[in-house]
N, C-alpha and C positions, 0 to 999 in steps of 0.2 A: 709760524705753524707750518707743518708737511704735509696736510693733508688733500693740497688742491689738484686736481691735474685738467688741461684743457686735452680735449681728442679734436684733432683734425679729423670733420667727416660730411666735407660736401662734395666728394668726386663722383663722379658719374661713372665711373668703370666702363671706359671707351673698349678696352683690349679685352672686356670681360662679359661684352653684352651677347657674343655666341652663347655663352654658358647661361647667362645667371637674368638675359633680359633685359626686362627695363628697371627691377631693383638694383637699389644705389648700390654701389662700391663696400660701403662698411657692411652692408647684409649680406653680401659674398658668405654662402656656407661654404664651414670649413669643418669637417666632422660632422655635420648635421646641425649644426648652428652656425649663425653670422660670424663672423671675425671678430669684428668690435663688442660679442658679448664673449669672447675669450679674453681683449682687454679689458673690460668692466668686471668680468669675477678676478685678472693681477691684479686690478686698483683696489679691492676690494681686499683681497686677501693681505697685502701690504700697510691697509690702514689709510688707503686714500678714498674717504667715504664722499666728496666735494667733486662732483667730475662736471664740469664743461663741454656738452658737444659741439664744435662748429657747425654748422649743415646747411647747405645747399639745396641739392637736387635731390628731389624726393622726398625734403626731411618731414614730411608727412608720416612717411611709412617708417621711419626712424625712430619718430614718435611714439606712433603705432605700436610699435613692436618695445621699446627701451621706456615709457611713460614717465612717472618719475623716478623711476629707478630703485625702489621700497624691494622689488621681489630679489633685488641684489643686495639690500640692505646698505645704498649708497643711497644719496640725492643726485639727480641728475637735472642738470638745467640746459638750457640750448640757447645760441646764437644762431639766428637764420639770416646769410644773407638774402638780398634780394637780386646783386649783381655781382658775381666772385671779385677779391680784393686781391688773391691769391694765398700763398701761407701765412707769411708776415702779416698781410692789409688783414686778414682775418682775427689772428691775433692779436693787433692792435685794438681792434673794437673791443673786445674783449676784457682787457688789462685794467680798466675802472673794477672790474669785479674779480679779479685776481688778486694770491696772498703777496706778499712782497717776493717771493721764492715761490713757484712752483712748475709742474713736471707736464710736457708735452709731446703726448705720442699723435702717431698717424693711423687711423681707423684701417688701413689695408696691410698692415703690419701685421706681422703674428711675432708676438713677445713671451719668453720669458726669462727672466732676470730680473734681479733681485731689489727692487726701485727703492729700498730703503736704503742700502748699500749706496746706490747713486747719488741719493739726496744728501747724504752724512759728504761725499767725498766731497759734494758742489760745496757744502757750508763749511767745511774746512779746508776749501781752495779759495776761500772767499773772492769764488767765482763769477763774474756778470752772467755768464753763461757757462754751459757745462755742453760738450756734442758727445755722446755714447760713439767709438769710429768699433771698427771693428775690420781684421783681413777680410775681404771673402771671392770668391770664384769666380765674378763678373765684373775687373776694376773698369772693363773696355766700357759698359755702360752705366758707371754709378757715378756719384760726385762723390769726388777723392778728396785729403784733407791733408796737407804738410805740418807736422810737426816738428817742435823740435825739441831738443834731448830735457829741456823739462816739464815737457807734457803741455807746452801753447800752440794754440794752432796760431798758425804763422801767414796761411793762404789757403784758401778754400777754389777747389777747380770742378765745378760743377758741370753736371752731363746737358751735352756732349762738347768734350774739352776739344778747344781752340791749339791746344799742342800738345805733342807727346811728354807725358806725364813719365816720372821714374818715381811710383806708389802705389804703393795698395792699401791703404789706410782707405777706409770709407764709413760717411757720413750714414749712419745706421739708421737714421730719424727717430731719436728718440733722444729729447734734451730737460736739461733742469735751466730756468730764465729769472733771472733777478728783473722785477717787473720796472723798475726807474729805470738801466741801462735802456732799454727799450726805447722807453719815451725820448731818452735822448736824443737816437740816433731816426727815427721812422715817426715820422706825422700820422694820424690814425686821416682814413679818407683815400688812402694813397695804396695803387695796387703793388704788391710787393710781392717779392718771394722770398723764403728763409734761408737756402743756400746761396741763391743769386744775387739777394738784395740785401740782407740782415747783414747775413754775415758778416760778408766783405764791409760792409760801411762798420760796423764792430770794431773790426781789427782796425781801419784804416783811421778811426777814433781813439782808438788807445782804449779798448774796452779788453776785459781779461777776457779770453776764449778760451777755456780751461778743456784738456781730451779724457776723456773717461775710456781706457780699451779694455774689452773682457772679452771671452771666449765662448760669453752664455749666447744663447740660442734667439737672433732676433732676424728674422726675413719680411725681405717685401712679397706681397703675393699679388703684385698686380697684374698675373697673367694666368690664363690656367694652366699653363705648364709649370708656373711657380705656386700655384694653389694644392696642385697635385703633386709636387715634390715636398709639401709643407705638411701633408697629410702621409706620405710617406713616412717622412723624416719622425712625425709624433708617435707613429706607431711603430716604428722601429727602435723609438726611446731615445732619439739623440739628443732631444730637448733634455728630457733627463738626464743624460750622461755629461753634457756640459752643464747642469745650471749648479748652482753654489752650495744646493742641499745636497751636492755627493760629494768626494774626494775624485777630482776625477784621470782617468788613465793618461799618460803623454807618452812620448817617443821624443827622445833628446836627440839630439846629431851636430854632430861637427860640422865644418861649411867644408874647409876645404880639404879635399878627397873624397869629400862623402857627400854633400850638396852638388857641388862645384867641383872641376877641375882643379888638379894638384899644378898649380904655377906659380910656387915659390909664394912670394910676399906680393898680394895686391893692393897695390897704392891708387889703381886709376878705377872706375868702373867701367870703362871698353875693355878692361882687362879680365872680366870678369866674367867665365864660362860655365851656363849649370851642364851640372852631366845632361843624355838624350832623354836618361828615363827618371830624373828626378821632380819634375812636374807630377806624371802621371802617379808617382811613387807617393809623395806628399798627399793628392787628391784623393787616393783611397783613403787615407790617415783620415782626414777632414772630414770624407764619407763614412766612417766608422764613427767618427765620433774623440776619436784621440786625439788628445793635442800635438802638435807638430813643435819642438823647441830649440831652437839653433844656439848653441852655446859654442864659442870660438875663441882661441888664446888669438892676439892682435899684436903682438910685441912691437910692431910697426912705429905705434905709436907710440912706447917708450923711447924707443929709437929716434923719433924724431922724424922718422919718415913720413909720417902721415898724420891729418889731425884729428879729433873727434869727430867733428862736422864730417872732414872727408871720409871717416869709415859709415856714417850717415847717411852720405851719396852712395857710396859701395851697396850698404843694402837696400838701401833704396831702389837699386836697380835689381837686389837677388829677388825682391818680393816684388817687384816690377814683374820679371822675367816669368817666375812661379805662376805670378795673376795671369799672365797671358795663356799659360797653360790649364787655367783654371783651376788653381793651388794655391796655398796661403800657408806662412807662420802664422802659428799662435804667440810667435815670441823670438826675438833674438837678443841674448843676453855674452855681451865682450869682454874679455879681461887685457886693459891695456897695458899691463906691467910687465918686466919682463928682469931677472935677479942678475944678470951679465950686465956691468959697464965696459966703456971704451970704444963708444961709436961715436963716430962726431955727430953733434947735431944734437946726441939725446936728450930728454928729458929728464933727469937728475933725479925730479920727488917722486916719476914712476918705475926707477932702477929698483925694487923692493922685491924680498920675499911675502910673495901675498898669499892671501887664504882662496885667492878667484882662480888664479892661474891650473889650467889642468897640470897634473894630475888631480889639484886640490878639487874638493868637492863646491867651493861658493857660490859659484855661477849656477850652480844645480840646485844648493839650497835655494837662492834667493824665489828661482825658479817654481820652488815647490812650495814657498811661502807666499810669493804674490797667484801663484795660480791655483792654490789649494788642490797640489798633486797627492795622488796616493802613491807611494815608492813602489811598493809589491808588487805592482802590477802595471808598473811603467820599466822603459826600455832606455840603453844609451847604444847609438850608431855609431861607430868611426872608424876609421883607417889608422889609428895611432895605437902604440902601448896607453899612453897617457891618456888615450879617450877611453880605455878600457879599464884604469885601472880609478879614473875620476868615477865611471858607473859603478865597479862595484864598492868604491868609499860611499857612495852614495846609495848603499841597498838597491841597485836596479840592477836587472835582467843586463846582459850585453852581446851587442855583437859586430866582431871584428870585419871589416867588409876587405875585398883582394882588393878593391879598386886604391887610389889613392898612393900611401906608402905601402898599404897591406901589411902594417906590423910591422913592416924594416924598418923603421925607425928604433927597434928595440933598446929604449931606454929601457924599460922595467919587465923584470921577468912575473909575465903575468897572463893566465890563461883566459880567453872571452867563455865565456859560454855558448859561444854558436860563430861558426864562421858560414858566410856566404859570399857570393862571387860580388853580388852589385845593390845597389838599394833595393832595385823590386824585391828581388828576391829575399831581401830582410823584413819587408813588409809585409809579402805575400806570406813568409813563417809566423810573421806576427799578429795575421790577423785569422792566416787559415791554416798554413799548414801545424803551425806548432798544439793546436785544440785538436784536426784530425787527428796527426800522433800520437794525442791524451787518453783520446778516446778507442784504442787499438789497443793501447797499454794497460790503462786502468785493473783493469781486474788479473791481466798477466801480473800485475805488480803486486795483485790484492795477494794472489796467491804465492808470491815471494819474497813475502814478507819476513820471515826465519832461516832464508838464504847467506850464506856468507861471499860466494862468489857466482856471479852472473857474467858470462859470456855472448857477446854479440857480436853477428860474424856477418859475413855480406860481401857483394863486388863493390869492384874501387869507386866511389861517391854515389852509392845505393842511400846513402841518409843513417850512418851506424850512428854516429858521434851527436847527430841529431837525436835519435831515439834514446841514447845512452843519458842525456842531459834529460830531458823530456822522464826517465825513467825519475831519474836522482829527482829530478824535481817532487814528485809524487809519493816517494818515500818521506823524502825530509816534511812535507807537509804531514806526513803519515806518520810522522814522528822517528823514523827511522833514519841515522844521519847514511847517505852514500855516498860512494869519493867514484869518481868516472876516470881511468887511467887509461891512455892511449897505446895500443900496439907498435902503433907506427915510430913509436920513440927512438923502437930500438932495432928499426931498420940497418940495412948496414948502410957503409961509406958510398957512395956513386961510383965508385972508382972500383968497388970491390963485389959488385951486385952484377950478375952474366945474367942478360936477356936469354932464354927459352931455357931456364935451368929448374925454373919451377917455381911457386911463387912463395913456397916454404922457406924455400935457399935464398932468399932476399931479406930475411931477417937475423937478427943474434937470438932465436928464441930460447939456447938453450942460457943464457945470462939472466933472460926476462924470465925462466923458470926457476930458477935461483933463487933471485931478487922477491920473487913473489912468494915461493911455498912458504917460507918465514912468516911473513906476513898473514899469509891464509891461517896457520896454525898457532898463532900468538895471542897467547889468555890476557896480555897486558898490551897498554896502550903503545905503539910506538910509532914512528917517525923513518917514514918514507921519502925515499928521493927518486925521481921519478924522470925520463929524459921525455924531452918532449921536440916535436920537427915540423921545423918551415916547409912549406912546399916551397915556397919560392926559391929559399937559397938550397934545397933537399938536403938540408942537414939539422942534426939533435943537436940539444944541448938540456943541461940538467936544469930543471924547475929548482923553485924553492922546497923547499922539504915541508909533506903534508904529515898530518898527525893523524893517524885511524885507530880506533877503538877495538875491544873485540868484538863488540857485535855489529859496528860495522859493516855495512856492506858495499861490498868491492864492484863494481861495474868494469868488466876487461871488453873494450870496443878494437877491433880491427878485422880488414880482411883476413888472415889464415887462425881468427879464436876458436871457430869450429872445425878447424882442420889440423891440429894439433892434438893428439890424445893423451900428453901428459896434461892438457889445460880441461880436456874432456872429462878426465879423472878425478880431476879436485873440485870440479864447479859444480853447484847446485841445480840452480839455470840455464836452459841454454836460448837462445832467441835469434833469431835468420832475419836479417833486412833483403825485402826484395823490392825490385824497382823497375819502372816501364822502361825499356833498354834504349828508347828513341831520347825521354828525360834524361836517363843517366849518360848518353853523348853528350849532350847539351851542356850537362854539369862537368864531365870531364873538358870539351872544348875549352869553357868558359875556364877553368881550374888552369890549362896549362897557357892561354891566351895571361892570365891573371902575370903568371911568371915571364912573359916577355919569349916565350920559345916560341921557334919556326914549326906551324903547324905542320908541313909537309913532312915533319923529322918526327913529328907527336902521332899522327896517324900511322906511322911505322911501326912504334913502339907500339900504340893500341891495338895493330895489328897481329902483333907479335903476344900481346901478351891473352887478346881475346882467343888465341891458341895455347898456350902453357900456364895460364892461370884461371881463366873463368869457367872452365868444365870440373876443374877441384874445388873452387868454391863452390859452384851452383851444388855439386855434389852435397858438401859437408851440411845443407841443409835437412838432410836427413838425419843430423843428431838436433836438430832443434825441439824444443817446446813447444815452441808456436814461429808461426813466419805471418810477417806481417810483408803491406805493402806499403812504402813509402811516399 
């Protein structure tokens, strides 16, 4: 049978008696009810109508308030001790009147996730014990749990650990208990504890300790600073945005360049550096609610150079590093293959063409199968071609970061949907700026909708190519397919572009007038080829050839779109990116710091050009539609 569960609920709420008094710990309101009756309506709702209360201090007023438990349409029975056993010794007593299998939460916990899901995993791991671990933001004082790569826990290091820990795996308190393993290992009569005392004597018995990790929504609120971020958290919906009745959002990323520093192939974990701002980058994620999911090619270990276990330590220390910043993976998933032979050392049966290896999408599937992702509305991060073109095989959102390789690596010719300078700023687009945008645009778009060409013009990293994607996106949901073609393609050579000549004279516009009027006036489908430019290396090259319709719509983004009047002629739309000028230094800094040039030589050029070019753009905003600010 499933349908038992004990609650641990005889603590006194020492940290909690400013607030709440001399009521126990499980009456703790939380919403305007106790805590422990948010866990009696999950058991309830799950089908666990048999609940168990432990109780201690004050289980008078427990009583009082929980009786037999009829108004929940559960039974509730109670254990009182008379002198604490601790978790375990409590649980012992108990076990004469428990099913052979059943489910053990803690009365100051606030749970939700999905306990039928739990129970199924425990009886098909034909588990002694089953621990829910879960990342989260405070490894410094939780008890941590080592796993290893088939889901055993392996050592349990309970707060507050006796050495430095590389994990962030933590003991959620919330388990499923095969009730004979038990007996085995713990005499009832004997004060115990569950992480201190159970456990370890489990493992060091040869008992199965099976790890259950999910991303649903389980905290401790033994503090009122934790009561009051849990009351937060419910009204903000993040319980709902993680728990298993939705599809929920994630943010994929690469480790290294986009995590971590770009330093070749890391085989040691001292070797292993997160960027300054990828803590804090991740911990918004967390705080929104989005899963955070580390997908990384490892060829290392086809190579022979490193082993599974060791790339285990590796991240062991990136979610080490991350917890300390108070940040976590929802996930880190590796592909150890790599399709080149001829290294000494290698691995032979991992030399293969695999389906995991980026570009390939499997690391993403598997990703969205075990964490029940919604694609549409999730994202891939990286500094590679390959991380960019693994997202959009895999219907996500993408974008290319300068950090890392920044796209030099150009294996495949393949456009991101958004470039930004560094994580935050991938982040901060992800969670804030890309909805502002939406919401500036929406009804510009509503009413552009029988457009064939739309023009967006603006100073240099005003946010054009931002707006211009942000627009396409709202057509195409709108049913209108639109193609976003870059100005800057068809910049000229470095070598042939004179500073203070103007900032017209710095493109081939009359080739890109060419290329394009064809296009604008074709009743049939055809097939565009389109140049497309690195900043890093400031140079074009030709994309793959897109295919646009006639009705179609054309999105043309660069500085001189509104300052050319043969492009003024033909376009329907026109739209002006403006931008607070203290941000738009920041973004140019960051842009040309990205490319490795000598700022003293960059502030020349800005200087130079915030004279012969931003008084003709600022201008040309006077043939816009509308101007937005970015």
């Amino acid at each position: 049978m499933r349908n038992q569960v004990a609650i641990l609920a005889g603590g006194m709420g020492t940290r909690l008696k400013a607030r709440t008094g001399d009521i126990p710990k499980p009456l703790a309101p939380l919403l305007g009810i106790p805590v422990l009756e948010h866990l009696v309506i999950l058991c309830a709702h799950h089908g666990y109508k048999k609940i168990m209360l432990l109780t201690h201090y004050r289980h008078d007023l427990i009583y009082q308030y929980f009786g037999d438990g009829h108004k929940w349409d559960v039974e509730i029975s109670y254990s009182i001790e008379k002198e604490p056993l601790g978790t375990a010794g409590a649980l012992c007593e108990v076990l004469p009147m428990m099913n052979e299998n059943f489910l053990v939460l803690y009365a100051d916990t606030y749970v939700d996730i999905n306990l039928n899901s739990l129970f199924t995993a425990h009886l098909n791991l034909n588990a002694d014990a089953t621990v829910v671990l879960h990342p989260n933001d405070h490894p410094h004082d939780s008890d941590l749990v080592k796993v290893n790569p088939d889901g055993d826990i392996v050592a349990i290091y309970p707060y507050p650990h006796a050495i430095e820990i590389s994990s962030n795996l933590v003991n959620a308190a919330l388990y499923v208990f095969n009730r004979e393993c038990i007996k085995t290992v713990l005499r009832r009569g004997v004060k115990a504890d569950l992480a201190k005392d159970l456990f370890p004597r489990m493992i060091s018995s040869g008992c199965k300790l099976k790890s259950y990790i999910t991303p649903e929504y389980i905290k401790d609120m033994g503090t009122p600073v934790r009561i009051d971020q849990v009351e937060r958290d419910i009204l903000d919906g993040l319980p709902e945005r993680l728990s298993s009745r939705v599809l929920r959002e994630a943010v994929f990323l690469d480790r290294d360049g986009t995590l971590t520093q770009e330093l070749g192939y890391v085989t040691n974990p001292k070797n292993l550096e997160l960027y300054a701002d990828s803590s804090e980058a991740i911990r918004k994620l967390n705080k929104a609610g989005m899963l955070a999911v580390c997908v990384t090619n490892q060829p290392v270990i086809a190579r022979g150079e490193l082993t599974e276990h060791g790339l285990n330590e590796i991240h062991n220390k990136l979610n080490s590093l991350l917890g300390q910043g108070g940040a976590y993976l929802d996930g880190i998933y590796f592909c150890p293959h790599h399709p080149d032979s001829g290294f000494s050392g290698e691995v032979k049966s991992l030399k293969i063409n695999c389906s995991c290896r980026k570009p390939n999408a499997g690391m993403i599937d598997r990703a969205v199968a075990d964490l029940s992702i919604e694609r549409s509305q999730s994202w891939m991060i990286g500094d590679m071609t390959s991380d960019i073109k693994a997202g959009k095989i895999s219907g996500l959102k993408t974008i290319l970061l300068q950090t890392g390789y920044a796209g030099e690596d150009r294996k495949y010719k393949i456009q991101p949907d958004y470039f930004m300078p560094d994580l935050t700023s991938a982040v901060n687009w992800i969670l804030e700026g890309r909805k502002k945008m939406a919401s500036q645009l929406i009804s510009f778009v509503s009413e552009s909708m029988n457009t064939r060409l739309v023009l967006i013009g603006g100073l240099a990293r005003a946010g054009k190519s931002c707006a211009a994607m942000v627009m396409a996106e709202i057509f195409n949901v709108s049913g209108r397919n639109a193609h976003v073609l870059s100005i800057d393609g068809w910049l000229k050579p470095v070598e042939s572009r004179i500073e203070g000549a103007g900032v017209l004279d710095r493109y081939n516009l009359d080739d890109l007038c060419e290329r394009l009027y064809p296009i604008i006036k074709s009743k049939k489908r055809v097939s565009l080829e389109w140049p497309i430019y690195d900043r890093k290396s400031r140079s074009s090259c030709w994309m793959d050839p897109i295919s646009i319709g006639p009705q179609d719509i054309i999105l043309l983004e660069g500085v001189p779109a509104l300052m050319d009047v043969r492009l003024r002629e033909i376009a329907d739309t026109k739209l002006f990116i403006n931008v607070d000028m203290g941000e738009r230094l920041k973004r140019i800094e960051a842009d040309y710091k990205s490319r490795g040039e000598c700022m003293e030589a960059v502030w020349d050029r800005i200087t130079s050009r915030e004279g012969d070019e931003n008084p003709g753009v600022i201008d040309s905003a006077q043939y816009a539609s509308l101007v937005i600010v970015s």
